[in-house]
C-alpha positions as CSV (number, residue, x, y, z in Angstrom):
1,X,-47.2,-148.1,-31.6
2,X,-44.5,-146.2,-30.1
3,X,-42.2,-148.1,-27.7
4,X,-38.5,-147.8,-26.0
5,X,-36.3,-150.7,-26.2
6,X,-33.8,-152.1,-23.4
7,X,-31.1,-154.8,-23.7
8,X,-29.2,-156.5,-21.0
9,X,-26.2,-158.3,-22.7
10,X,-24.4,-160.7,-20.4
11,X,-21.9,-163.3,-20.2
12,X,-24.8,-165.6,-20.1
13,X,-27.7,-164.6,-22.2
14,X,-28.6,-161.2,-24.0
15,X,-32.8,-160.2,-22.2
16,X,-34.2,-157.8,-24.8
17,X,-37.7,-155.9,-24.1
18,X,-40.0,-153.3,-25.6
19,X,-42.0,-150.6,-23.4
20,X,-44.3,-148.4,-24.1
21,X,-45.2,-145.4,-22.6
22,X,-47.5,-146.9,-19.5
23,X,-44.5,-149.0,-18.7
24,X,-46.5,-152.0,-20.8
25,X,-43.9,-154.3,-21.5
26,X,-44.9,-155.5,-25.0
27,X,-42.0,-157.1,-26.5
28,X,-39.9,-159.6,-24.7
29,X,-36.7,-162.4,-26.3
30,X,-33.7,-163.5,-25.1
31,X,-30.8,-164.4,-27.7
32,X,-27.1,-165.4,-27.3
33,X,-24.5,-164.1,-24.9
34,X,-22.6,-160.8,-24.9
35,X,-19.3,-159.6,-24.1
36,X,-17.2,-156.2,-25.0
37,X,-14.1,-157.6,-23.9
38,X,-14.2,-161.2,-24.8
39,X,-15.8,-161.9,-27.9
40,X,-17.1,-158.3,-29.5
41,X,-17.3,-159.6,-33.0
42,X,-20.5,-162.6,-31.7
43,X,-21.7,-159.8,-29.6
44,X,-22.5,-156.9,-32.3
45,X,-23.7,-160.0,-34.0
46,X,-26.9,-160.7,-31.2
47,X,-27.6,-157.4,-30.6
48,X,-28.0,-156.6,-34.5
49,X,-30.4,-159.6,-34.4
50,X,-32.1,-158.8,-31.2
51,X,-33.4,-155.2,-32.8
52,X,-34.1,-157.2,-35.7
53,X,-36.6,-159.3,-33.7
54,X,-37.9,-156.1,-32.0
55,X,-38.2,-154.1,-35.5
56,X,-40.3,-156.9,-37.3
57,X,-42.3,-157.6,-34.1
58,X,-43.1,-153.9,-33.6
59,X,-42.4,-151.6,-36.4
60,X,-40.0,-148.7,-36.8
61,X,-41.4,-146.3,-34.4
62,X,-38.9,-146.9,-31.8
63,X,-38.2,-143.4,-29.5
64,X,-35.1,-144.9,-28.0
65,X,-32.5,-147.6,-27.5
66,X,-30.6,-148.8,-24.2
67,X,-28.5,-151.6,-23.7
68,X,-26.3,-152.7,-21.0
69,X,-23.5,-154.6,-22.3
70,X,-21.2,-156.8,-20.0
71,X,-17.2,-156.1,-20.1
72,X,-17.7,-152.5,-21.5
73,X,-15.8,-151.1,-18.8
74,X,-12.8,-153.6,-18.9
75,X,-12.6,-153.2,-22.8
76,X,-12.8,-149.6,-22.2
77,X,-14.5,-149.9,-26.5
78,X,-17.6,-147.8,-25.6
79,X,-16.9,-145.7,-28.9
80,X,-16.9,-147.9,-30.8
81,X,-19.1,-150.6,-29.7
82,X,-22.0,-147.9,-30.0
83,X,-20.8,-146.7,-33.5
84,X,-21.1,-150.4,-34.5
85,X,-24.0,-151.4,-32.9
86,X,-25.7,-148.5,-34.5
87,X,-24.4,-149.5,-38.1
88,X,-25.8,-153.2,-37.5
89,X,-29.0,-152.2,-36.4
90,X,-32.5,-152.0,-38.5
91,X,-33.6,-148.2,-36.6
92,X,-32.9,-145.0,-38.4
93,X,-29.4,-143.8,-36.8
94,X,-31.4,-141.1,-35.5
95,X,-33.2,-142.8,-32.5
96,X,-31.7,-141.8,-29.0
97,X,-28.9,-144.6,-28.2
98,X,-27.7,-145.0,-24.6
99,X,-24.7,-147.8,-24.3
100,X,-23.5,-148.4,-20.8
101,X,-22.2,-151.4,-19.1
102,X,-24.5,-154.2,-17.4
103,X,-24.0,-152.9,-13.6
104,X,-25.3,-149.1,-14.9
105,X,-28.1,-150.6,-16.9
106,X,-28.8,-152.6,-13.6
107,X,-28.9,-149.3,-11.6
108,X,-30.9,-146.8,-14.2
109,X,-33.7,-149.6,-14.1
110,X,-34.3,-149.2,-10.3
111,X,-32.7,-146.1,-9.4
112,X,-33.5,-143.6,-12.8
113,X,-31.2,-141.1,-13.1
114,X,-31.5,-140.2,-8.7
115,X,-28.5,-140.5,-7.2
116,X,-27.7,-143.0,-5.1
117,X,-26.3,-146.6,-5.1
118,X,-26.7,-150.0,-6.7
119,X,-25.7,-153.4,-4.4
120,X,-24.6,-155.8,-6.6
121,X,-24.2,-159.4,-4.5
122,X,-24.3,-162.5,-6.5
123,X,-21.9,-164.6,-7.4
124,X,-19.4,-161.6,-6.8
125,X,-20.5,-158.2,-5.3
126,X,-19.4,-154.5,-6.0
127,X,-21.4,-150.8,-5.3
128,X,-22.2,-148.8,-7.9
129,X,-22.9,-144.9,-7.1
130,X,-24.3,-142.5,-9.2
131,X,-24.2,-138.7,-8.5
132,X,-24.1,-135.5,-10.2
133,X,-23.6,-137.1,-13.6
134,X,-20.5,-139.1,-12.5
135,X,-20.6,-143.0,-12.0
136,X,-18.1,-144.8,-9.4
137,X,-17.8,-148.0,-7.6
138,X,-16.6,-149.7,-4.7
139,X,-15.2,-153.3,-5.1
140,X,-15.5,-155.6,-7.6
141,X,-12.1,-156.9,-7.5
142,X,-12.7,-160.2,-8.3
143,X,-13.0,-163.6,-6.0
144,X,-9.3,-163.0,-5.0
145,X,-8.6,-159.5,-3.4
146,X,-12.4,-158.7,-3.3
147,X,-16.2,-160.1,-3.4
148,X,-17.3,-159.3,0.1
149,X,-20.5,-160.7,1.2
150,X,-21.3,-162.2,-2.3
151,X,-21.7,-166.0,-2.8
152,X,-18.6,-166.9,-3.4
153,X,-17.4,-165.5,-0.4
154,X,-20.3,-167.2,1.8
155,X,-19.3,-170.6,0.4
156,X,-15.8,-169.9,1.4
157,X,-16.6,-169.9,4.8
158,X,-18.7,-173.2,4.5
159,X,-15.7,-175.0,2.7
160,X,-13.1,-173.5,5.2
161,X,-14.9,-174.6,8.4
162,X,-15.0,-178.4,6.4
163,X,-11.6,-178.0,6.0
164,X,-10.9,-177.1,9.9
165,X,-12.8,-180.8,10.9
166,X,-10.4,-182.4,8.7
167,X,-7.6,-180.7,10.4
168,X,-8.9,-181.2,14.0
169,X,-10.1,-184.5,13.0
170,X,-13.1,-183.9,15.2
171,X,-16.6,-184.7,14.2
172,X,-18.7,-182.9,11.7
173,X,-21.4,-180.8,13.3
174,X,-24.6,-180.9,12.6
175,X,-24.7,-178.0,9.9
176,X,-21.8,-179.7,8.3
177,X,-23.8,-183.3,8.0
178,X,-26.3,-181.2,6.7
179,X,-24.5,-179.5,4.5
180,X,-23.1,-182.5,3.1
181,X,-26.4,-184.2,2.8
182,X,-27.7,-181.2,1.0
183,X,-25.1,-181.1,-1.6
184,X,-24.8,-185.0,-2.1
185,X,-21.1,-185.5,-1.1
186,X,-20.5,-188.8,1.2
187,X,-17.7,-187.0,3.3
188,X,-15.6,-183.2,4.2
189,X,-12.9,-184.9,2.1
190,X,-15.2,-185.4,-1.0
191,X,-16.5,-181.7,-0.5
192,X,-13.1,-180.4,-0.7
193,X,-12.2,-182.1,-3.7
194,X,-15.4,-180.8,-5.4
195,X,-14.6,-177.5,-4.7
196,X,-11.4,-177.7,-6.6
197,X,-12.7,-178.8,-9.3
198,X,-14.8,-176.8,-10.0
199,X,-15.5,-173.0,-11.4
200,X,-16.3,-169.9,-9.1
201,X,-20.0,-170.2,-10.1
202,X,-20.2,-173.2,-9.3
203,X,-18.7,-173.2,-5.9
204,X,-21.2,-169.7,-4.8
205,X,-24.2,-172.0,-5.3
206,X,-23.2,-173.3,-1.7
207,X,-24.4,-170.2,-0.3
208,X,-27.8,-171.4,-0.7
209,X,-27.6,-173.9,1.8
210,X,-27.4,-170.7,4.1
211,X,-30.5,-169.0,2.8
212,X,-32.5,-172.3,3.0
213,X,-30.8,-173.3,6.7
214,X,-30.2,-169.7,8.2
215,X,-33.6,-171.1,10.5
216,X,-32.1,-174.2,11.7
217,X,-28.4,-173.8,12.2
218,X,-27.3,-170.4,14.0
219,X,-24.1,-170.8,12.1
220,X,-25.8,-170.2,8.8
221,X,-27.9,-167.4,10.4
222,X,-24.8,-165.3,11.4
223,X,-22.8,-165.7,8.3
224,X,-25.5,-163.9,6.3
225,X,-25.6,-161.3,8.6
226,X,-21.8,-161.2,8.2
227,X,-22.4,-160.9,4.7
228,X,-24.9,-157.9,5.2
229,X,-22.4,-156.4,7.3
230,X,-19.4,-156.3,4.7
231,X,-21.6,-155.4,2.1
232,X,-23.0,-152.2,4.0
233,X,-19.1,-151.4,5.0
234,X,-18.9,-150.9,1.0
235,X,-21.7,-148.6,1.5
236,X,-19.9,-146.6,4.4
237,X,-16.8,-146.2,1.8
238,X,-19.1,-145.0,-0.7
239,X,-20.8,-142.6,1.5
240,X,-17.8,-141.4,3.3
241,X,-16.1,-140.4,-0.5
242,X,-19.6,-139.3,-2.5
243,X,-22.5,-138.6,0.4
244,X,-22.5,-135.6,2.3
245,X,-26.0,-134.6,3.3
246,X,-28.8,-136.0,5.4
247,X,-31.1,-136.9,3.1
248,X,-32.3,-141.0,2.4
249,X,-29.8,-142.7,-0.2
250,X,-31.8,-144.2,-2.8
251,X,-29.8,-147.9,-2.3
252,X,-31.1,-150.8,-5.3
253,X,-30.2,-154.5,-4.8
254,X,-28.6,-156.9,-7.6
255,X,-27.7,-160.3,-7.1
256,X,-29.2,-163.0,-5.0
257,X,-27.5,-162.8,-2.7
258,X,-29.1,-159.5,-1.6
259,X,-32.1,-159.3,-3.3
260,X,-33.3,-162.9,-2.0
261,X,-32.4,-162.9,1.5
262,X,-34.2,-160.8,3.8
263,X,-31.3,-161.5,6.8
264,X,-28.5,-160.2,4.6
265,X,-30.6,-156.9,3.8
266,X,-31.7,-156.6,7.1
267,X,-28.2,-156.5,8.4
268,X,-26.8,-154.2,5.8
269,X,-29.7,-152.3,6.9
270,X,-28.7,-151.8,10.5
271,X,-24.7,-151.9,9.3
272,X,-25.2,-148.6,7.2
273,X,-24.2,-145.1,8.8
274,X,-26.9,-143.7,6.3
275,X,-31.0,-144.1,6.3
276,X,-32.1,-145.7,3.0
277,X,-34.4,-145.3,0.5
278,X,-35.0,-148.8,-0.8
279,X,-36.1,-148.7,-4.9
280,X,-38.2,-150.9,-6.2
281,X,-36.9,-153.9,-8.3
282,X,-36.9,-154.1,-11.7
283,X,-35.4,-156.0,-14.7
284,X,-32.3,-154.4,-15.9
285,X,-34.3,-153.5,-19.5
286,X,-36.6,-151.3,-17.9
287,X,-33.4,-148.7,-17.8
288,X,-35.1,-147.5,-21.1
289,X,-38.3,-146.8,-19.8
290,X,-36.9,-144.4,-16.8
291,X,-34.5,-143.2,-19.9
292,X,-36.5,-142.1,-22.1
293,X,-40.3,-142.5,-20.9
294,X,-40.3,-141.7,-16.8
295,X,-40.3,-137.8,-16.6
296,X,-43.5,-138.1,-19.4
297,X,-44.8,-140.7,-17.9
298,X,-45.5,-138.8,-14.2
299,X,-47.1,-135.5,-15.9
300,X,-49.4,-138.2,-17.9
């Protein structure tokens, strides 16, 4: 059976499956974490055994290999992480290889090769555009000098209006009761100390308080919008540097911030200077499939 194979190797867990050409997916694992820039050494490690898994599951007729791979970019170790990943791996050296870093994997597997952009918004957010061969971004500077309209930023808001009661020393409203009922803390002042102790993924989860409120409280109802708004400004800068004709930009969504909530797309919607054409989601592996299977699989 002939198949392509597609990786998405993050900071968390490494998603590994096997398509064939009627987009069948007919192998699927997950194995260990991966990271370029912060521990390459356990990283070739998982991948090696990842195409291991795939090799004795399916056999050695593999027509192609792609595999996102978090921290690429910040390493800046492409080179070399492809010439060791092919060393480690059971395939003939021969197959057709494609090595990019998770955010282009992310956008191959719902854009293809079209251009257009990819709207990352999860715990951080950042646009990735893809045109003419060339990939570029806007944002993804981090929770400190960037991260509009992702999670952590929506739960900033949350915590900053707790800290504004404290101030005033006025009553909690009744988002803020609910708010603290929802995320079991007796008081603003317990909430506050929770928040600094603990990480930056831990803190975005209060952004789903929002999604599950944004009916009952107008507050949480116009912070997402807020956060589709910023997020299609990052658009607008894209499109202002890399879009210059009328046509529909092909626009995915990443994150769950984005992909989840229909008020935060649906305000990024009617924030963006440009008409979209809104792709289909798909798991980051599928990358391969468009890579090496789509154009054959349309004259099939």
């Amino acid at each position: 059976m002939k198949y392509v194979v597609g990786i998405d190797s993050g900071g968390t867990a490494t998603k590994v499956k096997a398509y064939t050409l009627d987009q069948t997916c007919c192998f699927e694992q997950v194995v260990g974490p991966g990271n370029s820039l912060l521990f390459p050494e356990e990283t070739i490690v998982e991948l090696s055994y990842a195409l291991r898994l795939v090799y004795e599951a399916l056999g050695p007729d593999c027509e192609g290999i792609a595999i996102g791979l978090a921290g690429l970019s910040a390493a800046n170790n492409q080179q070399e992480m492809t010439t060791r990943i092919k060393q480690a791996m059971p395939f003939t050296s021969e197959i057709p290889f494609h090595l990019y870093n998770d955010a282009q994997l992310a956008y191959l597997a719902r854009n293809g090769v079209a251009a257009g952009i990819l709207v990352i918004a999860g715990t951080g957010s950042v646009v990735v555009g893809y045109q003419n061969g060339q990939w570029s971004k806007i944002g993804g500077w981090g929770p400190v000098l960037g991260d509009e309209g992702s999670g952590y930023a929506l739960s900033l808001q949350v915590y900053r209006e707790l800290t504004k009661t404290i101030d005033r020393q006025t009553e909690l409203n009744d988002w803020q009761r609910a708010f603290l009922e929802w995320s079991h803390q007796d008081s603003a002042q317990e909430a506050i100390r929770t928040f600094y102790q603990s990480e930056r993924q831990e803190i975005a989860k209060a952004a789903r308080f929002l999604g599950e409120y944004q009916d009952r409280f107008t507050y949480c109802h116009e912070v997402l919008c807020q956060a589709g708004e910023a997020l299609a400004d990052m658009i607008n800068q894209w499109g202002t540097l890399n879009w210059t004709t009328s046509r529909k930009l092909n626009c995915a969504f990443n994150g769950s911030v984005v992909e989840k909530n229909p008020i935060v797309q649906q305000s990024l919607i009617n924030h963006c200077r440009y008409p979209l054409k809104i792709a289909t989601q798909h798991p980051s592996p599928f990358a391969a499939w468009r890579l090496f299977y789509e154009q054959e699989g349309e004259q099939s």
